[in-house]
C-alpha positions, -999 to 999 in steps of 0.1 A, spaced: 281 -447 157 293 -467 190 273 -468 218 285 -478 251 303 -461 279 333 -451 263 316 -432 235 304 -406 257 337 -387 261 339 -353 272 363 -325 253 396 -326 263 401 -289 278 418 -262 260 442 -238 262 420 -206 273 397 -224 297 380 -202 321 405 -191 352 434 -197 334 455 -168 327 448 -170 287 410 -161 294 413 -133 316 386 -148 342 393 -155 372 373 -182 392 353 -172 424 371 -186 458 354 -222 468 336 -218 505 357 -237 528 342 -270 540 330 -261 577 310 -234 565 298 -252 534 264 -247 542 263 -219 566 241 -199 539 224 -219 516 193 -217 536 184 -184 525 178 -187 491 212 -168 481 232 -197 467 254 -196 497 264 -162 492 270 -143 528 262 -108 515 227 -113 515 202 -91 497 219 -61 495 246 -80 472 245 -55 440 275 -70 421 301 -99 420 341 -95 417 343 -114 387 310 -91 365 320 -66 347 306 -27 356 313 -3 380 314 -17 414 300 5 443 288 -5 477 252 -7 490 253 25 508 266 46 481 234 33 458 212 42 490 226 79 489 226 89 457 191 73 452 181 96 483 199 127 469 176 120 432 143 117 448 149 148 472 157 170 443 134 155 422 106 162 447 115 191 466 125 212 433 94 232 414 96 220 377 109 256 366 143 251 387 149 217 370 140 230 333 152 267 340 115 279 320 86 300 341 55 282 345 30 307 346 -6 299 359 -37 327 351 -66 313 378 -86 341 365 -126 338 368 -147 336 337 -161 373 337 -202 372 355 -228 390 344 -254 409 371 -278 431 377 -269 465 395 -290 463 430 -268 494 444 -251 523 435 -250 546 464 -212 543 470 -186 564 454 -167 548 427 -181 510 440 -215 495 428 -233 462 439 -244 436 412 -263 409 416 -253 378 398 -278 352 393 -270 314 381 -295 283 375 -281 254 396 -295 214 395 -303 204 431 -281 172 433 -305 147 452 -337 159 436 -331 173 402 -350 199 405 -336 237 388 -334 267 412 -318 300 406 -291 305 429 -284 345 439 -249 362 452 -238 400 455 -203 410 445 -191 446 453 -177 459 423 -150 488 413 -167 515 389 -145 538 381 -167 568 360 -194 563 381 -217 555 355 -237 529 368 -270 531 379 -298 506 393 -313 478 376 -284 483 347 -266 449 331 -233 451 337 -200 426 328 -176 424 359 -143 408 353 -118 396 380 -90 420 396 -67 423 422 -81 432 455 -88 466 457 -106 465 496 -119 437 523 -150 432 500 -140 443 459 -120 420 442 -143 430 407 -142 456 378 -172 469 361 -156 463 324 -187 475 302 -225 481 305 -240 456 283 -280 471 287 -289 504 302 -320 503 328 -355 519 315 -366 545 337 
């Protein structure tokens, strides 16, 4: 091999070179030479459509404007957002918050159709450790009347049936000794 300055010659060009009309590119427009380096400042490679520029003539894609990406980006997150998840996947999303049914102790049964139960629950103190047995009435719906003091009864959650009875006696689970 020669070595010297003539060896290092370059290709000669061919016939589909890039922005000739047998490639199908076309070259970007040279910056004129008084604004040569208007923009180069800004890290942009002289570009003047600064940072919103979201696509060149010469790449291939679809070519929409800034403001057009802004909008329908605006539109997605609204309806993504503002719509429940059963308008988007046309399903119900049903939620039961029902309580876990509580056990008591009848304290009162001198209303018609309504008793009183006392439900009693062991709670940790949180700075000391210490177990206490925390205490808390619930007026309950008793439809048969068939509740009497000191009976165990199961009280599951209902609707509310008045300011204070939002509970149904379901069973008696252990009858009071008299």
């Amino acid at each position: 091999m020669a070595t010297g300055p003539l060896s290092n010659k370059k290709p000669a060009p061919s016939a589909a070179e890039a922005g000739s009309a047998a490639s199908g590119l076309r070259k970007r427009p040279q910056a004129s030479a008084k604004h040569a380096n208007a923009n180069t400042g800004r890290g942009m490679g002289g570009s003047s459509a600064g940072i919103l520029r979201f696509y060149t003539d010469d790449s291939p894609g679809l070519k929409i404007g800034p403001t057009t990406v802004l909008v329908l980006c605006l539109v997605f997150v609204g309806l993504v957002s503002l719509a429940p998840l059963s308008a988007i996947c046309g399903t119900k999303v049903h939620h039961s918050f029902k309580m876990k049914p509580l056990f008591g102790k009848v304290v009162s049964n001198k209303m018609q159709k309504s008793v009183l139960v006392e439900v009693a629950r062991i709670v940790k103190d949180p700075k000391y450790g210490k177990y206490y047995k925390k205490t808390k009435k619930f007026m309950a719906h008793d439809e048969k009347n068939e509740c009497n003091m000191g009976d165990s009864v199961k009280l599951s959650q209902t609707r509310p049936l008045s300011k204070r009875k939002h509970w149904n006696v379901d069973e008696i689970t252990r009858r009071a000794e008299l």
